[in-house]
C-alpha positions as CSV (number, residue, x, y, z in Angstrom):
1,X,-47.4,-63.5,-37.7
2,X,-51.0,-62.6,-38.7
3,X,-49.9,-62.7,-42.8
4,X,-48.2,-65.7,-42.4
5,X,-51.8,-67.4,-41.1
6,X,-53.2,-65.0,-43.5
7,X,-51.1,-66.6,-46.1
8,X,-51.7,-70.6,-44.7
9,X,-56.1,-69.6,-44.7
10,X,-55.5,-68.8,-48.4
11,X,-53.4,-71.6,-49.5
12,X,-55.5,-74.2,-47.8
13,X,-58.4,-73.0,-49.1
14,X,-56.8,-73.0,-53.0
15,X,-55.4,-76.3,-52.4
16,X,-59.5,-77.4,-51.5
17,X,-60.6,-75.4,-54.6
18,X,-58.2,-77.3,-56.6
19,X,-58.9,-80.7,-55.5
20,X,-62.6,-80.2,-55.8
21,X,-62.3,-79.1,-59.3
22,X,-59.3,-82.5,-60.2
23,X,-62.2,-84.7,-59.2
24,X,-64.1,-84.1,-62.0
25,X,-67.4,-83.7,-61.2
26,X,-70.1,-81.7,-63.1
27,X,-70.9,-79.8,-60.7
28,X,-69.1,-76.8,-60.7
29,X,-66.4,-76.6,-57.2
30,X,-67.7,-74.1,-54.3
31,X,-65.5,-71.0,-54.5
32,X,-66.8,-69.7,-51.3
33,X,-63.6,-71.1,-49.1
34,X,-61.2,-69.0,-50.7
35,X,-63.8,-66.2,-51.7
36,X,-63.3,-65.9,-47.4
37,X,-60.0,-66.6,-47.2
38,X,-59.1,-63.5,-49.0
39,X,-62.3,-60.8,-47.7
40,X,-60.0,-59.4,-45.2
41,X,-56.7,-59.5,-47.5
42,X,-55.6,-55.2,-47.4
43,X,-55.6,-54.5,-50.9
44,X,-51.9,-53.3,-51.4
45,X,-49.8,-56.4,-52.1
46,X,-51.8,-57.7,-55.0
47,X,-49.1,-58.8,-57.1
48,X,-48.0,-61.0,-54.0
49,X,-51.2,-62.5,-53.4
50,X,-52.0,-63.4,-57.3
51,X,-48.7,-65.1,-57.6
52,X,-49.8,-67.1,-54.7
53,X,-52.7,-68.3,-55.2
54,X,-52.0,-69.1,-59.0
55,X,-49.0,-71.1,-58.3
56,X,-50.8,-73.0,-55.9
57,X,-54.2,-73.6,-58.2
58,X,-51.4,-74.4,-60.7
59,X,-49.8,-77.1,-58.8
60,X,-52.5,-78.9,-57.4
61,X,-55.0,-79.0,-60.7
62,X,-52.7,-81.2,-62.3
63,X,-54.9,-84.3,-63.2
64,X,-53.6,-87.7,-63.3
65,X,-53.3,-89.7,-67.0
66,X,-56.3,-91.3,-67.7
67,X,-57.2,-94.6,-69.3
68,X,-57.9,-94.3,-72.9
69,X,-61.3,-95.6,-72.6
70,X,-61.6,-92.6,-70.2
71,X,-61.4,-89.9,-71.9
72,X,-64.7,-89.3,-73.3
73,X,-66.2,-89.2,-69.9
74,X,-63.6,-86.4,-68.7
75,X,-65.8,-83.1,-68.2
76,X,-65.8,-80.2,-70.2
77,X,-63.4,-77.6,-68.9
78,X,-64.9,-75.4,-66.2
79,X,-63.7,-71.8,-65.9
80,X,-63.3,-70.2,-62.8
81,X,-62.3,-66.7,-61.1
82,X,-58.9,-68.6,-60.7
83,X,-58.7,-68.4,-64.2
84,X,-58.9,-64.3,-64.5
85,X,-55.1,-64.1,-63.4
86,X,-54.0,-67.3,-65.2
87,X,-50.6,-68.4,-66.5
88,X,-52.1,-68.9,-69.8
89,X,-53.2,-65.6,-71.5
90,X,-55.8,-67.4,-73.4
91,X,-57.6,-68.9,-70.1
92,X,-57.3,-65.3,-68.9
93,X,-59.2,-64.3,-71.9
94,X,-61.7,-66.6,-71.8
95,X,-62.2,-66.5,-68.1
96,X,-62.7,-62.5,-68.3
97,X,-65.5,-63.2,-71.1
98,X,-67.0,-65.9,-68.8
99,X,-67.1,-64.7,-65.7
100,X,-70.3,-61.6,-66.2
101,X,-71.5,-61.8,-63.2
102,X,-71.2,-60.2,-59.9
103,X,-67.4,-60.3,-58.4
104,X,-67.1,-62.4,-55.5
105,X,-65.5,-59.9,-53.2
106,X,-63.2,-56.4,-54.1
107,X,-60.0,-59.0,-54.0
108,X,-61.3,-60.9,-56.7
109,X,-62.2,-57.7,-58.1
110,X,-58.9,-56.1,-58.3
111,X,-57.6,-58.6,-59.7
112,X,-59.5,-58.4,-62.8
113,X,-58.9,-54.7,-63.0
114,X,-55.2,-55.6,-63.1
115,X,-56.0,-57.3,-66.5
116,X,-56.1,-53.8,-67.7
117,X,-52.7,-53.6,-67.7
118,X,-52.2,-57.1,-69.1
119,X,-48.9,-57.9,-71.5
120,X,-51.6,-59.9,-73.8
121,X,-53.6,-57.4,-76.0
122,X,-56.3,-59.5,-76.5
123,X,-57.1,-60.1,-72.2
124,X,-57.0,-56.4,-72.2
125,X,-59.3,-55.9,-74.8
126,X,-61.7,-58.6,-72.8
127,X,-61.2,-56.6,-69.9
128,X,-62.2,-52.9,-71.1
129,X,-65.9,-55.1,-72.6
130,X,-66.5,-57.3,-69.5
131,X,-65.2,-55.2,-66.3
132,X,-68.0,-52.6,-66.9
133,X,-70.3,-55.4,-67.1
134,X,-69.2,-56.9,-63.7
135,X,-68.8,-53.8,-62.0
136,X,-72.7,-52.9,-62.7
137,X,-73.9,-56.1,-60.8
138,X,-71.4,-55.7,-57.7
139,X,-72.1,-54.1,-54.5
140,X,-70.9,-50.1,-55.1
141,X,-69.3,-50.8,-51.6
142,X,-67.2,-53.8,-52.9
143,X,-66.6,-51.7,-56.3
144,X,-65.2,-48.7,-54.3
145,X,-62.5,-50.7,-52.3
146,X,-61.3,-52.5,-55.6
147,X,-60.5,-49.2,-57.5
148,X,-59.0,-47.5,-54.4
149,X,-56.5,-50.3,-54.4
150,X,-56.2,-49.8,-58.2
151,X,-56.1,-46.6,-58.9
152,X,-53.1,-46.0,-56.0
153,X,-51.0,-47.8,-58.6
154,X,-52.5,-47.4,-62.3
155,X,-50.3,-44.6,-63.3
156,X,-47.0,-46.6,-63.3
157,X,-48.8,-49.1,-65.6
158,X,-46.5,-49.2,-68.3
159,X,-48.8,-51.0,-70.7
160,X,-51.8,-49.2,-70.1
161,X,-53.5,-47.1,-72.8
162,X,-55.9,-44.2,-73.5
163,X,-58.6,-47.2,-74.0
164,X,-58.3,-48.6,-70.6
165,X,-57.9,-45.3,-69.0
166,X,-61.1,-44.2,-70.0
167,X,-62.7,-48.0,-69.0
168,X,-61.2,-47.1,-65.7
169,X,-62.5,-44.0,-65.2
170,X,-66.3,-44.8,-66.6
171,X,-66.3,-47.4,-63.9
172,X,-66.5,-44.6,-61.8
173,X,-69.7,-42.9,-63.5
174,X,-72.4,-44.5,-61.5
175,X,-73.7,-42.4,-58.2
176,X,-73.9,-45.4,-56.2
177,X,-70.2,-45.9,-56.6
178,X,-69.4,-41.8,-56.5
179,X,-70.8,-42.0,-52.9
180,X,-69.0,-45.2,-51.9
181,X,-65.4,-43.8,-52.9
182,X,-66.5,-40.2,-51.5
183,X,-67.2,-41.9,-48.2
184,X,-63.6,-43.7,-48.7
185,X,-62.2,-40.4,-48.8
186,X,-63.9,-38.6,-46.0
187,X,-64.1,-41.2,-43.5
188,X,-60.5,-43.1,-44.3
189,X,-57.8,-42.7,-41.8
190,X,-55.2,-43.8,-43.2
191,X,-53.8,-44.3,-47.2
192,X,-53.2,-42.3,-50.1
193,X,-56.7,-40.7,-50.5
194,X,-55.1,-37.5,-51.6
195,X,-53.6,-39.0,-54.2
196,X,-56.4,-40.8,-54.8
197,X,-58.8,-38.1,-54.6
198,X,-56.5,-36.5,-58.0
199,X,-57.6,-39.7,-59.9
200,X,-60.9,-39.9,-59.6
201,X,-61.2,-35.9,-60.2
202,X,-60.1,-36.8,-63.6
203,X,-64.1,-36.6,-63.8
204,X,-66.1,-34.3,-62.9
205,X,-68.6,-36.6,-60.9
206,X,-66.6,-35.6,-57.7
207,X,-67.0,-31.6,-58.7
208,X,-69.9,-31.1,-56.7
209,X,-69.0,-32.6,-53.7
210,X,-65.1,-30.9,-53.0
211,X,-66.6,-28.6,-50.4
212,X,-68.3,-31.3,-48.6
213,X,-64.9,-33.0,-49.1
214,X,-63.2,-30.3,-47.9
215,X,-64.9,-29.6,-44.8
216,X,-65.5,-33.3,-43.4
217,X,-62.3,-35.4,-44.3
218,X,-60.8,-37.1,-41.5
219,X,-57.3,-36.7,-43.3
220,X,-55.7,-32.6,-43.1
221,X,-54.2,-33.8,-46.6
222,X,-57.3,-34.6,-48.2
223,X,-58.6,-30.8,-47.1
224,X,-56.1,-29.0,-48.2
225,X,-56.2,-31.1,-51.6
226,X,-59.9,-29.8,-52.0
227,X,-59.8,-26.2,-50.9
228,X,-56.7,-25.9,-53.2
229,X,-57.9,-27.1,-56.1
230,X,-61.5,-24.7,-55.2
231,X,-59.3,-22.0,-54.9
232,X,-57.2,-22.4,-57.9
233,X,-60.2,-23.5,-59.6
234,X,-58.6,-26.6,-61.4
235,X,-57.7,-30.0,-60.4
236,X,-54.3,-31.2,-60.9
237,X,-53.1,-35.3,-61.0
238,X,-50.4,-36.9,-62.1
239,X,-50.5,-38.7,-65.1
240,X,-47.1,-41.1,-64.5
241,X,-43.8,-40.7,-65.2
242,X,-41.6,-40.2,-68.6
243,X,-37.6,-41.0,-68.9
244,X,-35.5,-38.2,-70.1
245,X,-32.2,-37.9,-70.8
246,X,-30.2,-35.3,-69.0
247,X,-26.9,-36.9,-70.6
248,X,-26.9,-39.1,-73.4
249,X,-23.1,-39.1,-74.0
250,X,-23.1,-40.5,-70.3
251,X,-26.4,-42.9,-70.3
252,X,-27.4,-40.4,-67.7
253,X,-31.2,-39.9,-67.2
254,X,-34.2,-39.4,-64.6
255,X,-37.6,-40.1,-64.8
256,X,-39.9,-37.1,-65.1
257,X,-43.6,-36.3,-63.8
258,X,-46.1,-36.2,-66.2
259,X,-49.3,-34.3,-64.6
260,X,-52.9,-33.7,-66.3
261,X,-54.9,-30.4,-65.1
262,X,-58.2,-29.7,-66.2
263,X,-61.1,-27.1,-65.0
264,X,-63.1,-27.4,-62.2
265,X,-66.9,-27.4,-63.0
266,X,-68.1,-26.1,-59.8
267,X,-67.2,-22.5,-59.0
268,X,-67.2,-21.1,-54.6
269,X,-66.8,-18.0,-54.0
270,X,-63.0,-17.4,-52.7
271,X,-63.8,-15.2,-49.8
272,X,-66.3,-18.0,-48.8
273,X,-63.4,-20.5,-49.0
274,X,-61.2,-18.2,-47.4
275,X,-63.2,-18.4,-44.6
276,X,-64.0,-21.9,-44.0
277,X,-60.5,-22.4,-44.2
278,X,-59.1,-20.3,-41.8
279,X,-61.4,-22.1,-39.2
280,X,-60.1,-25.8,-40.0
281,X,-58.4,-27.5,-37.3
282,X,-55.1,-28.3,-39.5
283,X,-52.6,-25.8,-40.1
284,X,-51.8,-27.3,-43.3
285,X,-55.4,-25.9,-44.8
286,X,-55.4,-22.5,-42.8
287,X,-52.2,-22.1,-44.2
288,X,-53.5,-22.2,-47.7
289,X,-56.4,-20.1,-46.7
290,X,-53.7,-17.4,-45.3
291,X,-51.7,-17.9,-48.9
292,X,-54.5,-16.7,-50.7
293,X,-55.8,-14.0,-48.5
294,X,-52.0,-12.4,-49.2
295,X,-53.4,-12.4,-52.6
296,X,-56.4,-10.7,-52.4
297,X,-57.2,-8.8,-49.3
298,X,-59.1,-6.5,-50.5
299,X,-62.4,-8.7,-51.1
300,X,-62.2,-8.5,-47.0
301,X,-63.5,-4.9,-46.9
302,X,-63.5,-3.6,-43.3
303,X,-63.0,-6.9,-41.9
304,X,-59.1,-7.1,-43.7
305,X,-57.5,-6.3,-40.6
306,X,-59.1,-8.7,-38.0
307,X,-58.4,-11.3,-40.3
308,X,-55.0,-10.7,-41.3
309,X,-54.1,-10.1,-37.2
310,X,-55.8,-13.8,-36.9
311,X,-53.8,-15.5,-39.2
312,X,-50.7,-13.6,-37.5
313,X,-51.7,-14.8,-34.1
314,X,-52.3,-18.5,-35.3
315,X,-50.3,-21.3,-33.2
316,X,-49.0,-22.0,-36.5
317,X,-45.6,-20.7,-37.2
318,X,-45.9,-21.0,-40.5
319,X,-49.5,-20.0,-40.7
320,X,-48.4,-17.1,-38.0
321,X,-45.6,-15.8,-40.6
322,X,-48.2,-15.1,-43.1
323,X,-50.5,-13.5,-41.2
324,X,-47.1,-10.9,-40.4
325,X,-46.5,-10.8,-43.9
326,X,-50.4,-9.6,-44.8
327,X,-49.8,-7.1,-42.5
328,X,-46.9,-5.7,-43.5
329,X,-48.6,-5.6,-47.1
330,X,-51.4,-4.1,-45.5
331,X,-49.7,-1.2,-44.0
332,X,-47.2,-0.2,-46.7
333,X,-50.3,0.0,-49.0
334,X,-52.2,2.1,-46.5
């Protein structure tokens, strides 16, 4: 019930857009209707909403025939946002070199990032020059809910290439828009942050801040992401997904995961991580904390025993099992 109003705001309000723009009047049509029509649109049926609202500004720009002695008063042609995610690749082109300024909301926003990934080579190519351009004069906050919804998807892009992956990720470069997404991460309740929290650790802008991450995330997922990748010292994403065949004779096949590692540039101190862990709330992230104190127990000194018995006595089973199994170790070695 609420998309379908959803649905009938944003319609109406291309329809309007439409007919201002038919009229033909100089002045340019006020985009404001739609541009809050779709503030509140969640992010994760883009494809749905673009179709929409381009079939609809399709359908009701087209003008009636004018008189011959007519046409030289026709205005010049007016590009729009509408145009971004056109039918025709060359409006989308020339929209994405147009429009330079600030994005009207992170709908709009993510719509032009989807460019990236655009079937005309020349409309990506606009988009790798003019995104960072339009990104740098948008609100970080706005910028920061546009690539969440972007980067959930980007690695099943099929057209995408090592050209506008990097424009992605340098989107992410300035600070303002490091602490937006961090906040995204820490405060969301919902979503694939821990997927998401992979992508943009592609970079290292989000190094320094994985403790913070891993202490104060709402989500157990997202903590046990970042103290795993401290502990291992690396951050691991995946990169997409590759067909193989497993029988050609047969047309038999699967698609395989492709993943991307690299360093971390930030370096804690196990036992220190050890420790925080073993105090989270979520038995998903004391679990890891007891996996790795199996593997090293010994940088516990005289404290090895208390916390082995505390990871055996956790309300964990799994956690609890363990903490048996360090102690086990602990006494055969002894």
């Amino acid at each position: 019930m609420e998309q379908a109003k959803k649905m009938d705001e944003v319609v109406l309000a291309t329809r309007k857009f439409a007919e201002s723009m038919k009229k033909g009047r100089k002045v340019i049509a006020n985009l404001s209707p739609l541009v809050e029509a779709t503030e509140n649109i969640a992010l994760t049926k883009l494809e749905f909403w673009e179709r929409l609202i381009r079939d609809e500004y399709s359908r009701h720009l087209v003008r009636k025939p004018s008189p011959f002695w007519a046409v030289l008063s026709e205005p010049v042609e007016i590009i729009t946002w509408l145009d971004v995610f056109s039918w025709d690749g060359y409006k989308r082109e020339k929209a994405l070199r147009a429009v330079s300024g600030e994005a009207p909301n992170s709908f709009f926003l993510a719509l032009a990032l989807r460019r990236l990934n655009d079937w005309v080579p020349a409309v990506r190519s606009a988009a790798r020059e003019q995104i960072p351009i339009i990104v740098s004069k948008t609100d970080p906050t706005t910028v920061a809910e546009a690539l969440c919804a972007t980067f959930q998807h980007w690695s099943s892009w099929g057209r995408v290439e090592d050209s506008d992956k990097s424009a992605m990720l340098d989107l992410i470069r300035r600070d303002e828009v490091v602490q937006a997404l961090k906040k995204k991460l820490t405060e969301s309740t919902c979503g694939p942050m821990t997927l998401l929290l992979t992508q943009f650790c592609r970079t290292t802008y989000f190094d320094k801040y994985l403790v913070e991450i891993a202490d104060r995330s709402v989500q157990p997922a997202v903590r046990a992401k970042a103290y795993r990748s401290l502990l291992e010292g690396r951050m691991v994403w995946l990169e997409g997904r590759k067909w193989e065949w497993t029988d050609i004779r047969y047309c038999i096949g699967r698609l395989r995961a492709v993943v991307g590692e690299r360093e971390l540039t930030v370096s804690v101190p196990m036992k220190e991580l050890i420790e925080r862990g073993a105090e989270d709330r979520s038995p998903r992230v004391r679990r890891i904390s007891a996996e790795y104190f199996i593997k090293c127990p010994e940088m516990f000194g005289e404290d090895v025993y208390e916390y082995a018995n505390k990871f055996a006595l956790d309300p964990s089973p799994s956690v609890a099992d363990r903490g048996e199994f360090a102690l086990k170790k602990l006494k055969f070695n002894s």
